[in-house]
C-alpha angles and dihedrals in degrees: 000000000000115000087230085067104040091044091057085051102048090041086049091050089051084052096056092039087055103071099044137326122292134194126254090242090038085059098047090054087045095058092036095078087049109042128018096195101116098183099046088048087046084058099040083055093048094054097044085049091045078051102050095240091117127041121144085212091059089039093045085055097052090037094055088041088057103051106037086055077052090057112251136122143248090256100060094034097062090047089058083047094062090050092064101049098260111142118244092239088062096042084049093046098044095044089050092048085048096061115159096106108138094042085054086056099050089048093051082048100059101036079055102041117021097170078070123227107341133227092234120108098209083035097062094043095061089053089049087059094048096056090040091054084045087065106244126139128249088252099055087041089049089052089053100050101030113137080042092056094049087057103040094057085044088048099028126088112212100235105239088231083074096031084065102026095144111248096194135024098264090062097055110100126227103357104093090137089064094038095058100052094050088051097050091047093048089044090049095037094240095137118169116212105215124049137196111196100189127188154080127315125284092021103112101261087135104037077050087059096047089042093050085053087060094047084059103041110030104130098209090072124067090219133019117291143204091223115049129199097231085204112075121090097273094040090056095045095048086050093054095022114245101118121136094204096051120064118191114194127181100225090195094059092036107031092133132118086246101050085041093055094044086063104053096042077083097054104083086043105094125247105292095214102346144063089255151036102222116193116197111196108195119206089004089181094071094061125120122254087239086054096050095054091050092060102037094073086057088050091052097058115003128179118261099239089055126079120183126217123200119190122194156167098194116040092176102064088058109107110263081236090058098036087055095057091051135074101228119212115184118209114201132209120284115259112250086239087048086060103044097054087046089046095054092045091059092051101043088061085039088058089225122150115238146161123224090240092064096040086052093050090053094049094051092039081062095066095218087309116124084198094060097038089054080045091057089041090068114039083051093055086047099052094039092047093233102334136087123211133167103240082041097056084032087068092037094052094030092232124143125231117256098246085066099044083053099045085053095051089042094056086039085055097040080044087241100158093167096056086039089054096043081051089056094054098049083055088049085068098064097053090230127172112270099205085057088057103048089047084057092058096050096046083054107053077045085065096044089049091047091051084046098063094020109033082221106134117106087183106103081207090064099044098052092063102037079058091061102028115089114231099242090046100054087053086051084057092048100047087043088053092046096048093050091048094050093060084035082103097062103036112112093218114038095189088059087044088067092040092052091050085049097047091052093043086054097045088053091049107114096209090046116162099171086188120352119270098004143123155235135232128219142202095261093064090255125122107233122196125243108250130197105229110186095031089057092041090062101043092051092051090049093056094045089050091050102053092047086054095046094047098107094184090044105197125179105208109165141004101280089053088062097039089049089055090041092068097048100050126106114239138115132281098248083054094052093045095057091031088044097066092052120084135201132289110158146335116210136159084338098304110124120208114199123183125222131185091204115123092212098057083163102069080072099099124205095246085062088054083044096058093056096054098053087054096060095050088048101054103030109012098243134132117215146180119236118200119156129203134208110239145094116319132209126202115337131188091262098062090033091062101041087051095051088045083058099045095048085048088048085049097052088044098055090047100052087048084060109042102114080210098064099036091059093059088042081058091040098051100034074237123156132217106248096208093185095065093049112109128166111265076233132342122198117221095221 
């Protein structure tokens, strides 16, 4: 090396000494994007360090000096440390010669929070955190906030949510999926080194992350294991999170390019205590592009001894670039049975008293999440004083009891509106939560539809109105209930919100008696009568069938006779299409004229002609002669029938137009009749 060289560098590397002290492996960096000569900066290193002009003790004393007046704890300090090169023997011996901890606690404490530790729960917790992101230990933040801390454990329930927070992976509940690919990958050691946990709140994306932790660090194993002791030194300081090998980081509070890079500072730095460095990002999503950037490079080529989790509710938001370099795992909700059986375990060892109705509210209050059922849990031991009980947890949830939901859905099917309404103000009594309600109603229509086409419903309940509601009407419920759930948001009352989906169930209703034996009235200043479409529609066809299959000597005199049979006949669809554009000419000594107007009489193939007499002997056990003639026809069942669809359509209309019902919401909402969307809940070709 020239003396001219070595000398710009030396001289460079005093520059930079000057101003403060630097680590060996900060200098080195430093000079690095200067100069690429990595034996004459080896040499320049070796002679600041034979001159005493660079030593990482000396710089790990000023360094230490320096942060802790700046408020901030051993903890935190010797992860920046490690950052910088500096070996953990020195960080250990030069924190231990500092001293002074708790009183640099208490120092941080009060410059943050004058008015001292505060009686406030909430309060105190939030104090607890400061001091804990400062980087100080339990012990130096129990020293602060002592005589607090007497009184806040006195004062303070453990929720059950942390009190059964699993430690290990037989204890989660409802993710054995999940569970067994992580074991089998810790048992093989086939370990991968960046994670996605995907799903919805309250499932244990995070507490698999933590336990996870444990698998790969538990010291009373020689290698990571898929059962950890929960006992041993780095067990014991993931659970309470003071590891220095397991950073967890809340990517919705420090999403930003700075936090991201002060985690990762700590990634090239080897394990402290354990085999790995683990990172838990929680809510990944939320970070910033520039974070995520950050991070991706890490994720390209980490080191072996690191392993990335990322937590989050909403996979999808996660860059593809970031998604491709994770194994996903997706957790699901936890089924309502799963819960229950979880729930009554916790409150058996809990020696609380407790019915299987509560425990099966809660569970389905939950919506598939362990958090919020614990959640629950809580907040019903607390109203009931101990106890659970069902119409206790119905008022705290706001929900109804069953007898009633049934006994709405029931009036809404007989068309009962003023037992339906009666119904709604008895609701109205227990302050529930109207949403809840209208999502009952549609789970169950979704039961009856489901007994309907499957015969499946072991609930008498069920079963009794899926006998006596017709198929198509009880869609048109559902899809009247999900549409008005789905604008319940933005409705100003919601209370009005659930009348107005009942009201509207109850004017569709094709057996609607909005009181019995009244009328309404219509635009025209007329009062017209409530009819039973579809009732009357069916009865009417039965009657006519009837007659038609009782008529020993069967005759068809006119044109309506054969219409009438026409519709009533079994063929296909292909058969009633050609057959339904002929109309009648005669009927005698079984032989049956039709006329057509078509010009290619002869694309009508025998087998055709076959078909329809099959269906006459079928149904009415009768052989006839088919012949068709070319000529003018008059109405056939086609246009019959196209005619009676329009005119039952005309008629709901109409009715619909003139509901007084329906034309004061109309007023009400500044809303409009859409007529092309009106069809007949069912209309009988006759």
């Amino acid at each position: 090396m020239t003396s001219e060289i070595f000398s710009e560098i030396y001289n460079k590397a005093l520059d930079i000494l000057s101003r403060r002290e630097h680590s060996v492996l900060e200098l080195k960096q430093k000079l690095k994007k200067k100069y690429n000569f990595t034996d004459n900066l080896n040499e320049v290193i070796s002679r600041l360090k034979e001159n005493n002009l660079l030593n990482d003790y000396r710089f790990t004393e000023a360094y230490v000096i320096y942060r802790k007046r700046k408020g901030f704890g051993p903890i935190k300090i010797s992860n920046e440390l490690q950052s910088k090169g500096i070996s953990e023997a020195t960080i250990v011996e030069v924190l231990d010669s500092e001293g002074g901890w708790m009183e640099a606690a208490n120092k941080a404490f009060t410059k943050r929070f004058k008015e001292g530790p505060s009686k406030d729960i909430k309060i105190l917790l939030k104090q607890k955190n400061f001091l804990h992101n400062r980087g100080f230990s339990f012990q130096e933040i129990e020293s602060v906030l002592t005589d607090d801390m007497l009184w806040f454990n006195a004062m303070s329930y453990e929720v059950l949510a942390r009190k059964y927070r699993p430690s290990n992976f037989d204890e989660v509940v409802g993710q054995e999926h999940i569970i067994k690919a992580l074991v089998n990958s810790i048992d093989q050691n086939k370990l991968h080194q960046a994670f996605i946990f995907s799903g919805t709140r309250g499932v244990g994306k995070t507490t698999l992350g933590r336990i996870l932790a444990k698998c790969l660090n538990c010291l009373s194993f020689d290698e990571p294991t898929s059962s950890p002791c929960n006992e041993c030194a780095n067990c014991e300081e993931i659970r309470i999170g003071r590891s220095l090998d397991f950073f967890e980081q809340d990517a919705a509070s420090q999403r930003g390019i700075d936090a991201m890079k002060e985690l990762l500072q700590t990634v090239p730095q080897s394990p402290s205590n354990g085999r790995y460095k683990i990172y838990l990002l929680d809510e990944a999503h939320q970070l910033t592009t520039e974070s995520f950037n950050a991070l991706l490079k890490n994720l390209e080529e980490p080191p072996k001894h690191v392993v990335f989790i990322l937590a989050t509710t909403n996979p999808e938001k996660l860059p593809k670039t970031v998604q491709s370099r994770c194994l996903q795992l997706n957790l699901k909700t936890v089924h309502e049975s799963i819960l229950e059986g979880h729930l009554k375990k916790i409150l058996k060892h809990e020696s609380i008293e407790f019915d299987d109705d509560s425990v099966k509210l809660i569970s389905k209050s939950a919506k598939g999440s362990v958090r919020d059922a614990l959640t629950l849990l809580d907040q019903s031991i607390a109203y009931g004083n101990g106890l659970l009980n069902a119409d206790d947890i119905q008022k705290l949830l706001g929900t109804i009891d069953d007898s009633m939901l049934f006994e709405l859905i029931d009036s809404i099917v007989d068309g009962d509106s003023k037992n339906a309404f009666n119904l709604l103000s008895e609701i109205e009594k227990l302050s529930p939560e109207y949403d809840s309600i209208l999502k009952d109603i549609i789970g169950v229509l979704h039961q009856i539809s489901l007994h309907q086409a499957l015969d499946n419903s072991n609930d008498s309940r069920v079963v009794n109105i899926a006998k006596k509601i017709d198929k198509e009407f009880c869609q048109l419920l559902y899809e009247i209930g999900i549409n008005s759930y789905s604008k319940f948001s933005v409705h100003p009352n919601s209370k009005e919100a659930l009348e107005l989906c009942v009201l509207r169930m109850l004017t569709f209703n094709p057996l609607q008696k909005l009181s019995e034996g009244t009328t309404n009235q219509g635009s025209d200043g007329t009062e017209k009568k409530n009819v039973k479409i579809a009732k009357d529609n069916q009865q009417e066809s039965k009657v006519e069938k009837e007659k038609l299959l009782k008529n020993d000597n069967f005759k068809i005199e006119n044109n309506k006779d054969w219409i009438n049979i026409f519709n009533i006949l079994n063929i296909s669809p292909f058969t009633k299409n050609i057959f339904g554009a002929m109309s009648y000419k005669s009927f005698d000594n079984n032989l049956l004229i039709l006329i057509s107007d078509s010009k290619s009489l002869s694309d009508i193939s025998e087998s055709i002609i076959s078909e329809l007499k099959d269906a006459f002997k079928n149904l009415l056990s009768v052989n006839i002669t088919i012949d068709i003639h070319e000529g003018e026809i008059q109405e056939t069942p086609i246009s019959y029938n196209i005619k009676s669809k329009r005119a039952a359509t005309d008629k709901s209309t109409q009715e619909i137009e003139n509901n007084k019902d329906i034309q004061s919401f109309i007023k009400k909402f500044n809303g409009k009749i859409k007529k092309d969307t009106i069809k007949p809940i069912k209309w009988i070709k006759i």
